[in-house]
OpenMM code with the backbone's topology and positions (N, CA, C; nanometers):
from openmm import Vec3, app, unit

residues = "UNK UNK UNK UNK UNK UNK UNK UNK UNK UNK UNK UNK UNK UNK UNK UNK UNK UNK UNK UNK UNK UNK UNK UNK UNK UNK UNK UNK UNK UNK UNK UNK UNK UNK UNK UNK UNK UNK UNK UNK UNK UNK UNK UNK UNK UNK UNK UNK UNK UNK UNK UNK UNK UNK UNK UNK UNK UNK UNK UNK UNK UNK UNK UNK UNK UNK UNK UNK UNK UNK UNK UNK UNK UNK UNK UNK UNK UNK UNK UNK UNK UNK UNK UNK UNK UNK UNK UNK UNK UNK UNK UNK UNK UNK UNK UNK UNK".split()
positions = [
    Vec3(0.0844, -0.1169, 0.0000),
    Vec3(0.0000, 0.0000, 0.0000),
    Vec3(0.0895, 0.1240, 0.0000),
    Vec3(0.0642, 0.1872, -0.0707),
    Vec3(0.1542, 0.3639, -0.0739),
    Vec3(0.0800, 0.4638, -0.0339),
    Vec3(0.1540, 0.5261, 0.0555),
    Vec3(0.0707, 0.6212, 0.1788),
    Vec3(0.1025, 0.7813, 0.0910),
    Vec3(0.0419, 0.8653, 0.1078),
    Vec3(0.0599, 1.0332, 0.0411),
    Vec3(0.1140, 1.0656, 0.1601),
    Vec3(0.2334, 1.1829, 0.1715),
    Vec3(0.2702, 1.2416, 0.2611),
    Vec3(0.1821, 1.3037, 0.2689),
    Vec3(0.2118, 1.3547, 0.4141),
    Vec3(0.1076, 1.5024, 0.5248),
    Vec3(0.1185, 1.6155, 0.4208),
    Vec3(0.0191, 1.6526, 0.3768),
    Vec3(0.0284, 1.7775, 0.2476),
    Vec3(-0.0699, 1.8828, 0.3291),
    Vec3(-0.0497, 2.0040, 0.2784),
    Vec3(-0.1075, 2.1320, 0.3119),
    Vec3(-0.1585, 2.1532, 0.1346),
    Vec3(-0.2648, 2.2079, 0.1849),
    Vec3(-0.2759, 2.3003, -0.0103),
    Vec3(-0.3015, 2.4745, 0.0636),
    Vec3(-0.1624, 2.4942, -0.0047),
    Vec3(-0.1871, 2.6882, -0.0288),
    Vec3(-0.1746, 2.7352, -0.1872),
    Vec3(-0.2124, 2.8401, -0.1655),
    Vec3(-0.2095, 2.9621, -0.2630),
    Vec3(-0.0931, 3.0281, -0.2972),
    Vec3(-0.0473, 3.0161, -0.4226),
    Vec3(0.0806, 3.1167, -0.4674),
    Vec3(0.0815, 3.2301, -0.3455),
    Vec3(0.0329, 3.2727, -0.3260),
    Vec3(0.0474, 3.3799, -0.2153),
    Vec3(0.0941, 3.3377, -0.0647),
    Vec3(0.0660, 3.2063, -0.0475),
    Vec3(0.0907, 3.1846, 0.0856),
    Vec3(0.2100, 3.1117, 0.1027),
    Vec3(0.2397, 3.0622, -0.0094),
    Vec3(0.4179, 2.9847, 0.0061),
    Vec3(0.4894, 3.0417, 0.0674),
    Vec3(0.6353, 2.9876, 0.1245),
    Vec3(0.6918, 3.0593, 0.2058),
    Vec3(0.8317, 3.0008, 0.1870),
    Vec3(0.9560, 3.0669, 0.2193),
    Vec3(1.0840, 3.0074, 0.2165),
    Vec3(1.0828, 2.8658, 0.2977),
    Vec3(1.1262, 2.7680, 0.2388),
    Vec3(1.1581, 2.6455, 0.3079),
    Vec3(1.0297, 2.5513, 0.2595),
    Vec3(0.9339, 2.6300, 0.2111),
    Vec3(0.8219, 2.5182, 0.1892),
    Vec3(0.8553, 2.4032, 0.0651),
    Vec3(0.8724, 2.2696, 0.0620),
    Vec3(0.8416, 2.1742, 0.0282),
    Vec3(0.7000, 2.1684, -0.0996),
    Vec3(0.7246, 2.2455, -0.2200),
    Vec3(0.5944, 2.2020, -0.2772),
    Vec3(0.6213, 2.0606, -0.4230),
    Vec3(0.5154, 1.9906, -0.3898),
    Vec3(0.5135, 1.9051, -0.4478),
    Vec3(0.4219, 1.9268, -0.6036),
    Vec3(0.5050, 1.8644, -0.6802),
    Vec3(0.4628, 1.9191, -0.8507),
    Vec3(0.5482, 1.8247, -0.9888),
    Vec3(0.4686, 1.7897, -1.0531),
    Vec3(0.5264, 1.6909, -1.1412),
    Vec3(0.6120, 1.5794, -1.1139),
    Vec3(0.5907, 1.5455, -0.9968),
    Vec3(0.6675, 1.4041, -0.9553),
    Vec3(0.7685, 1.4575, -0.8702),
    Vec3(0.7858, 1.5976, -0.8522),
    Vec3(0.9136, 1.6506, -0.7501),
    Vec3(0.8898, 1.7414, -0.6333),
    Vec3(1.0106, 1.7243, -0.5599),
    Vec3(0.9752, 1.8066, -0.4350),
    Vec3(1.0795, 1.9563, -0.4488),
    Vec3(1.0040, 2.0417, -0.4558),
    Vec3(1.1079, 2.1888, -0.5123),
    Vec3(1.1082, 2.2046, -0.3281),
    Vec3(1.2108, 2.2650, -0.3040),
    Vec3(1.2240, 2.3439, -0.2017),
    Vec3(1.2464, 2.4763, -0.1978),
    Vec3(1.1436, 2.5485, -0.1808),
    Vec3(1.1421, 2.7218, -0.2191),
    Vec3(1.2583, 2.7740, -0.1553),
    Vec3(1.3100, 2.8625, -0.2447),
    Vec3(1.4544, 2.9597, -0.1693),
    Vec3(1.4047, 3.0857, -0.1896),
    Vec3(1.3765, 3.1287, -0.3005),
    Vec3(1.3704, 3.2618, -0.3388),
    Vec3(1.2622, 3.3318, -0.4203),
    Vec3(1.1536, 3.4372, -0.3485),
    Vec3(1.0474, 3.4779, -0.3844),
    Vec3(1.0867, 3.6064, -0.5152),
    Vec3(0.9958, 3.6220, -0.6046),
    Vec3(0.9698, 3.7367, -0.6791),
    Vec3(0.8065, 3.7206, -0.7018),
    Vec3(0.7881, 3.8543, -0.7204),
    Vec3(0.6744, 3.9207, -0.7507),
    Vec3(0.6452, 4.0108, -0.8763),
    Vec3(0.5610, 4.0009, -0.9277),
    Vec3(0.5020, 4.1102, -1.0487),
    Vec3(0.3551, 4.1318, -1.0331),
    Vec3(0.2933, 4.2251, -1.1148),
    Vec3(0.2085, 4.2092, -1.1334),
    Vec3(0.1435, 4.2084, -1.3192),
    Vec3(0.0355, 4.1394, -1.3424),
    Vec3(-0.0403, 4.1395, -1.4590),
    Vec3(-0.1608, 4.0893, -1.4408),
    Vec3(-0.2160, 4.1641, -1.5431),
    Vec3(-0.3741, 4.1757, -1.5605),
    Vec3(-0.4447, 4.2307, -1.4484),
    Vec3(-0.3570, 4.3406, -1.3229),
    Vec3(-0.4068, 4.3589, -1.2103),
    Vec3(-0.4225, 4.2436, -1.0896),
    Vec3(-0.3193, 4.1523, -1.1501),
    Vec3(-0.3209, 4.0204, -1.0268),
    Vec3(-0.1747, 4.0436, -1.0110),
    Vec3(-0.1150, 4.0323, -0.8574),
    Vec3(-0.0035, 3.9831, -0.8314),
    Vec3(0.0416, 3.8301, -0.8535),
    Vec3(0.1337, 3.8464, -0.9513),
    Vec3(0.2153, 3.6772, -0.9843),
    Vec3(0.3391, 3.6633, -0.8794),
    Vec3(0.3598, 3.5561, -0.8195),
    Vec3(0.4265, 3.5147, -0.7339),
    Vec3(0.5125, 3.3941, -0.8008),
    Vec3(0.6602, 3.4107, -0.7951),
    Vec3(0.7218, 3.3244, -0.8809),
    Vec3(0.8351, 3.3140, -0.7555),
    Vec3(0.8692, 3.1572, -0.6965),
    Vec3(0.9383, 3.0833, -0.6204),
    Vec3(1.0705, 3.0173, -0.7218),
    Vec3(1.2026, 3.0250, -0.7050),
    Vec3(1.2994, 2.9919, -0.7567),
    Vec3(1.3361, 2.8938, -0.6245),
    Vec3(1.3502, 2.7530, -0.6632),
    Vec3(1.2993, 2.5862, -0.5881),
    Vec3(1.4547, 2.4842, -0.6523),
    Vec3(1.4886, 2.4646, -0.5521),
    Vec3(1.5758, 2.3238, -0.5553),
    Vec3(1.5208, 2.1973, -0.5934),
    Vec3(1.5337, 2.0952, -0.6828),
    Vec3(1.4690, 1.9772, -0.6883),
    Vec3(1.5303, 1.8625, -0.5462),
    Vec3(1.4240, 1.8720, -0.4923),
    Vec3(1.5654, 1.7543, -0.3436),
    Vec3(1.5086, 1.6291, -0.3878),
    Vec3(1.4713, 1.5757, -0.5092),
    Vec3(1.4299, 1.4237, -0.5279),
    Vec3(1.5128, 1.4151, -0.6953),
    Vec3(1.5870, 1.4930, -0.7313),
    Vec3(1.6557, 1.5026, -0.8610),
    Vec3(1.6827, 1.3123, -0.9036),
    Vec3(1.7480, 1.2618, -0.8141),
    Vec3(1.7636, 1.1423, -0.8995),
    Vec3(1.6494, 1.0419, -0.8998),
    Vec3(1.5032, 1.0524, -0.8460),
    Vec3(1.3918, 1.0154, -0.8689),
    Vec3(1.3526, 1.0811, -0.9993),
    Vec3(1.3456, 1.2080, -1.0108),
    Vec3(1.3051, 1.2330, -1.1454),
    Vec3(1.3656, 1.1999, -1.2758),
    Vec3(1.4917, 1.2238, -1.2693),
    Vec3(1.5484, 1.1655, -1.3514),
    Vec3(1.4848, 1.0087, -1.3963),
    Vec3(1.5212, 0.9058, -1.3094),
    Vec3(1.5085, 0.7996, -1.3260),
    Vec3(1.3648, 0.7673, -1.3398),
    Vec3(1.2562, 0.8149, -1.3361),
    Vec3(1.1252, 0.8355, -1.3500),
    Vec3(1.0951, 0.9096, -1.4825),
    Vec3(1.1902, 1.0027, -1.5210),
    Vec3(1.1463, 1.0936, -1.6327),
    Vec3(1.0302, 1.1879, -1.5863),
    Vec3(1.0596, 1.2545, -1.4503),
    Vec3(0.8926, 1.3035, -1.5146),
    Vec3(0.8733, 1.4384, -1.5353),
    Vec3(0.9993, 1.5019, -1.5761),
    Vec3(1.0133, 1.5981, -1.6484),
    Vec3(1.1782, 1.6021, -1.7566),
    Vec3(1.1826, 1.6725, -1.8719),
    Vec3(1.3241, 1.6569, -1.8999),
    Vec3(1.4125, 1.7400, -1.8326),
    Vec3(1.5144, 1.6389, -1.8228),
    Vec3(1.6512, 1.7026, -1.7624),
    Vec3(1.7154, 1.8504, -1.7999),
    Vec3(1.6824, 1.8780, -1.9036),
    Vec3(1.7086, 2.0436, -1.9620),
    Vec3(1.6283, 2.1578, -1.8840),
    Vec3(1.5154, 2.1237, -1.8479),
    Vec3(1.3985, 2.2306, -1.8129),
    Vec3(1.4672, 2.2376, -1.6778),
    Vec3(1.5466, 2.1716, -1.6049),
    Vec3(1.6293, 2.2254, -1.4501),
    Vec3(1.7498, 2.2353, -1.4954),
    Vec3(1.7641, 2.3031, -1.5695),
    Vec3(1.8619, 2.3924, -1.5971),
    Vec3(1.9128, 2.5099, -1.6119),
    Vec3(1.9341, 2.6095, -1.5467),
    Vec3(2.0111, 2.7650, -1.5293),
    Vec3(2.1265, 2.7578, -1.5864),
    Vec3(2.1753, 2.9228, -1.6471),
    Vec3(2.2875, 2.9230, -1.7362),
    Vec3(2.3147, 3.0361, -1.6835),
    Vec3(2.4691, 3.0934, -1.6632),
    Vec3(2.4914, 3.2149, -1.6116),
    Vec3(2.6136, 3.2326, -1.7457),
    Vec3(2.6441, 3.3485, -1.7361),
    Vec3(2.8155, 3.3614, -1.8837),
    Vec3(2.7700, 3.2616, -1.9910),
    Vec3(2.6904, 3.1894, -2.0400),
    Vec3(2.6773, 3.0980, -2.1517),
    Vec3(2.7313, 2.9457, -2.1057),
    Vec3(2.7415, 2.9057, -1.9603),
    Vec3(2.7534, 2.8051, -1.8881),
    Vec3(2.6358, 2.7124, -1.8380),
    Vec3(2.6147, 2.5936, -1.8083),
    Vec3(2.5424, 2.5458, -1.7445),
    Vec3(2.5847, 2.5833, -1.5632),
    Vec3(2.4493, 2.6403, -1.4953),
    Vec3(2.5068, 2.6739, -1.3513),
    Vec3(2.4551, 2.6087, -1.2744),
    Vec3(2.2945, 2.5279, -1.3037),
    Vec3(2.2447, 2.4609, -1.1940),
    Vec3(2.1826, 2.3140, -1.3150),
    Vec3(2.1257, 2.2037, -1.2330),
    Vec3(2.0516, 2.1243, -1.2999),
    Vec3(1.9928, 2.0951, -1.2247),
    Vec3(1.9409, 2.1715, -1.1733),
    Vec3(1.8175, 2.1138, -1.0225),
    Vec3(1.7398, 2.2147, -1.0260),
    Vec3(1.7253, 2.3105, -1.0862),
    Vec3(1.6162, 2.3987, -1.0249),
    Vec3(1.5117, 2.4131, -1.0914),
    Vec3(1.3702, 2.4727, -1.0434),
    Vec3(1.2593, 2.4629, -1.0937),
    Vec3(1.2079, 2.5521, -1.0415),
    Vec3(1.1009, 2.6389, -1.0722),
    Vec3(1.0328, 2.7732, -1.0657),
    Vec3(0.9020, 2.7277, -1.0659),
    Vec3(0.8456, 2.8144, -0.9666),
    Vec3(0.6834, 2.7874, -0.8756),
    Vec3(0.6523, 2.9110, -0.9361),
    Vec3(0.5249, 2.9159, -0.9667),
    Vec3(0.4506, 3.0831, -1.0238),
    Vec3(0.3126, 3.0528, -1.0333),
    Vec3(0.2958, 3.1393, -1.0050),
    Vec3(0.1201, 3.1914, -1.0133),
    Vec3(0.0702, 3.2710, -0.9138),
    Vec3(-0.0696, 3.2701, -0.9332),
    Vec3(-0.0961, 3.4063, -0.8370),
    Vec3(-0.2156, 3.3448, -0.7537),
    Vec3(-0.3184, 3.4166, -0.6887),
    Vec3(-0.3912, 3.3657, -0.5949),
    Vec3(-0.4902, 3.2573, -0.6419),
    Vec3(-0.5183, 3.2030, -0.7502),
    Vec3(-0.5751, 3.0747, -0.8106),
    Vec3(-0.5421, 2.9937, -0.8076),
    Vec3(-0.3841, 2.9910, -0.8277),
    Vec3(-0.3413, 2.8825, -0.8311),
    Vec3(-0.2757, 2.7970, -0.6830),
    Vec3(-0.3433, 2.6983, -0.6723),
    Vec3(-0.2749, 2.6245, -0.5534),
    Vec3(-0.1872, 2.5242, -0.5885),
    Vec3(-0.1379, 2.4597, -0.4594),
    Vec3(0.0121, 2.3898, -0.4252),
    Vec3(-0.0218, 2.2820, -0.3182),
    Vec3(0.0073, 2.1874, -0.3665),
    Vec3(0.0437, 2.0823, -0.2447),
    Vec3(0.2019, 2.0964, -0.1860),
    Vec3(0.1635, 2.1327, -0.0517),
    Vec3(0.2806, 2.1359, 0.0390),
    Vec3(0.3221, 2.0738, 0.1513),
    Vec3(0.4444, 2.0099, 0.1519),
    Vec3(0.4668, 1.8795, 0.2769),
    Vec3(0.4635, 1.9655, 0.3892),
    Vec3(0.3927, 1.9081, 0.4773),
    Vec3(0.3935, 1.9536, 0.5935),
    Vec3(0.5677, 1.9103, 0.6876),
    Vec3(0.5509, 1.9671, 0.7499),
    Vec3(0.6868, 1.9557, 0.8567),
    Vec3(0.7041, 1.8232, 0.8902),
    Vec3(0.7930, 1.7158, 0.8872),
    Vec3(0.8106, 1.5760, 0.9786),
    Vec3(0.7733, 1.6113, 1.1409),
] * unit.nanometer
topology = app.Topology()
chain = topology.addChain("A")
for resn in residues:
    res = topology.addResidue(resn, chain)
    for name in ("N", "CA", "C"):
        topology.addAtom(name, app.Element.getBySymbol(name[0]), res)
């Protein structure tokens, strides 16, 4: 039997540094918030560590290029993944152990 971890569901708005959100087979760990706005909605965009990278990989359940950052015309990260949206959109989030 396979159990779901303890999940929270918030709102782009309510994420927070350190939160755990779960999305396409991975667990991003939020580091770093930005904000905009469009169409008169604030967009909320989370820059996220993958901490299950060699599950996805080996799962495929996204391609290996799309966690990829480039700084000088270099590859700089292969783990990262970006959270965005604004107050519609929700998130499954691991709760604390």
């Amino acid at each position: 039997m396979t159990t779901a971890p303890n999940v929270t569901v918030k709102d782009s708005s309510q994420l927070a540094e350190g939160d755990i959100v779960l999305t396409y087979g991975m667990r991003v760990w939020l580091d770093t918030r930005t904000t905009r706005t469009d169409s008169g909605y604030t967009v909320y965009a989370w820059s996220g560590t993958v901490r299950n990278l060699d599950e996805v990989r080996e799962e495929g359940h996204v391609p290996m290029p799309w966690l990829r950052t480039w700084k000088n015309g270099l590859v700089d990260r292969e783990d990262a993944w970006t959270i965005q949206g604004n107050t519609f959109a929700n998130w499954l989030v691991e709760n604390p152990s």
